[in-house]
N, CA, C and O atoms as a printed pandas DataFrame, in Angstrom:
     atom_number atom_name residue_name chain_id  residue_number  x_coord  y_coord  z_coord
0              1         N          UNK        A               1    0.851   -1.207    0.000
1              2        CA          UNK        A               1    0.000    0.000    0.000
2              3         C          UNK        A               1    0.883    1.253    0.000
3              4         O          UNK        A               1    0.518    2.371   -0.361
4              5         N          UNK        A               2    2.170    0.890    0.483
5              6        CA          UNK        A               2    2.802    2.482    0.999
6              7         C          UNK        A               2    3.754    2.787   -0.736
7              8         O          UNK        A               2    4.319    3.698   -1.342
8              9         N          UNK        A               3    3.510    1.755   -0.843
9             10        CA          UNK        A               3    4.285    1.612   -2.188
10            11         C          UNK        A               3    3.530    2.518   -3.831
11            12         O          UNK        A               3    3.948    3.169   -4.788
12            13         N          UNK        A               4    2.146    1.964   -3.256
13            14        CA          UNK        A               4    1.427    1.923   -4.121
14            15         C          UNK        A               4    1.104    3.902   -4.162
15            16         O          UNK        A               4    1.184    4.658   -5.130
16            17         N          UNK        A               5    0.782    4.183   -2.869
17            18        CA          UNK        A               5    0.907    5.767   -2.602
18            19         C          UNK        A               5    1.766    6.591   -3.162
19            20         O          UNK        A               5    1.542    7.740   -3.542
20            21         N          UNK        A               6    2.990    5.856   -3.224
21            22        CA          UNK        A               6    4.179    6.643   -2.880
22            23         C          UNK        A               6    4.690    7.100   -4.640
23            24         O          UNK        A               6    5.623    7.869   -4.872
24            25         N          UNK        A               7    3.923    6.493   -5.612
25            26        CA          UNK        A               7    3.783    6.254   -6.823
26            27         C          UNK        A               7    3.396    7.154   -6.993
27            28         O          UNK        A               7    4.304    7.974   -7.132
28            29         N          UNK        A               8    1.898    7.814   -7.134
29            30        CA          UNK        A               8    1.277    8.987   -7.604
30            31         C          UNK        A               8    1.989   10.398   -7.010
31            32         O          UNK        A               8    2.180   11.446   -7.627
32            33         N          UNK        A               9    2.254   10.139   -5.879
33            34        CA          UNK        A               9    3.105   11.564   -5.543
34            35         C          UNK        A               9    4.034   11.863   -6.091
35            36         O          UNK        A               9    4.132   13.025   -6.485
36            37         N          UNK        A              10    5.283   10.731   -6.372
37            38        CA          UNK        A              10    6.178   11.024   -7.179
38            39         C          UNK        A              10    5.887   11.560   -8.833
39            40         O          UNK        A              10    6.713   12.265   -9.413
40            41         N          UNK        A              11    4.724   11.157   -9.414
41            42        CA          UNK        A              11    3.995   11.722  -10.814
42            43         C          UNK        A              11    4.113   12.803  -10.864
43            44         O          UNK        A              11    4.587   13.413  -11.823
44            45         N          UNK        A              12    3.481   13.546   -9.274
45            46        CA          UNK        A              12    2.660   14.587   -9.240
46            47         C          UNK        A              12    3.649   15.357   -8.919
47            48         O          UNK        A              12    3.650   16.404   -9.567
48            49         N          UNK        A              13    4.819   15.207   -7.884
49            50        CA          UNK        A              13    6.120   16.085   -8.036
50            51         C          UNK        A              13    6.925   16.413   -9.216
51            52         O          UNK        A              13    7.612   17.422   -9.376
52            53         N          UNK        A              14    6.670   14.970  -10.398
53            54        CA          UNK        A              14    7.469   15.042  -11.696
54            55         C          UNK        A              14    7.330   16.006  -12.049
55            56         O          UNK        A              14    8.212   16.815  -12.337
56            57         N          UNK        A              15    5.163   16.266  -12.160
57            58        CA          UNK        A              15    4.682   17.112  -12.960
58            59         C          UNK        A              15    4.705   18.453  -12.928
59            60         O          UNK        A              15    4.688   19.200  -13.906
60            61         N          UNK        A              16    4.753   18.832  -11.482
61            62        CA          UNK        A              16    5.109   19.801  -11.050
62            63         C          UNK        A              16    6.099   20.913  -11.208
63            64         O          UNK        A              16    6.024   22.084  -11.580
64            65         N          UNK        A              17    7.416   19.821  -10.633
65            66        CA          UNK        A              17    8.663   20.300  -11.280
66            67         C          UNK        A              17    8.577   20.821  -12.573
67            68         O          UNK        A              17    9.013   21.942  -12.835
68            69         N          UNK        A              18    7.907   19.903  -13.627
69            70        CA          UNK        A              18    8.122   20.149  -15.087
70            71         C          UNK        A              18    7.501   21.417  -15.147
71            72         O          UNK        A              18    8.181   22.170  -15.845
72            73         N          UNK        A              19    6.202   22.111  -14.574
73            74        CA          UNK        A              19    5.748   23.406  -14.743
74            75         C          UNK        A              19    6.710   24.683  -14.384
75            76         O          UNK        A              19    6.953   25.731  -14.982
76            77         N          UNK        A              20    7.228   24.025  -12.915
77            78        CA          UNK        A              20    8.079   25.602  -12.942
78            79         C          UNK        A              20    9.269   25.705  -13.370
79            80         O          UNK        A              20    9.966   26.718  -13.307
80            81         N          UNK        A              21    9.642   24.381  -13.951
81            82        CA          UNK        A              21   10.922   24.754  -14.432
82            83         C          UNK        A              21   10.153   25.661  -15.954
83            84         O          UNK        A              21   10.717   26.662  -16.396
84            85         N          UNK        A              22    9.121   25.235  -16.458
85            86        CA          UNK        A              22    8.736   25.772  -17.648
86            87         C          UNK        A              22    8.327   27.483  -17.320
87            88         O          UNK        A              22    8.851   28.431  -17.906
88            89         N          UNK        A              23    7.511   27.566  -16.490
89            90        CA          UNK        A              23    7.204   28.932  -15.970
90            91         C          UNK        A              23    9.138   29.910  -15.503
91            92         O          UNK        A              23    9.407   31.082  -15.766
92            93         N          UNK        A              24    9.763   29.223  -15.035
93            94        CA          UNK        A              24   10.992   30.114  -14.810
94            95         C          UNK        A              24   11.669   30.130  -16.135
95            96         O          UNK        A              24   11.933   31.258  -16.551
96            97         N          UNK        A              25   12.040   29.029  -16.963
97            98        CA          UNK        A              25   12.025   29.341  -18.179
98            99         C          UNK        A              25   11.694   30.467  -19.216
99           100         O          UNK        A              25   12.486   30.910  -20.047
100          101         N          UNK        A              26    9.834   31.027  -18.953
101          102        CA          UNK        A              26    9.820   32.183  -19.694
102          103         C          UNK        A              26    9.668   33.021  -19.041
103          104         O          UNK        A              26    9.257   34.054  -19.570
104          105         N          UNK        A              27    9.862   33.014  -17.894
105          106        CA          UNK        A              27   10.192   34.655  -17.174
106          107         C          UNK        A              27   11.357   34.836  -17.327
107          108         O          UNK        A              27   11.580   36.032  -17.138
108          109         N          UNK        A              28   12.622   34.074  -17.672
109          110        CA          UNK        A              28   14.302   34.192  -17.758
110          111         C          UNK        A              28   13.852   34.906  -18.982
111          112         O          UNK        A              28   14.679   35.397  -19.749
């Protein structure tokens, strides 16, 4: 189960990351 959790958060940090690196991107 903790496994199974621990899955979608990591997605959801991927996805995350991927936005602000994109958002700091076009404010640079």
């Amino acid at each position: 189960y903790k496994i199974r959790s621990e899955r979608p958060l990591n997605l959801l940090v991927k996805d995350w990351n991927d936005r602000v690196i994109e958002i700091a991107e076009v404010k640079n």
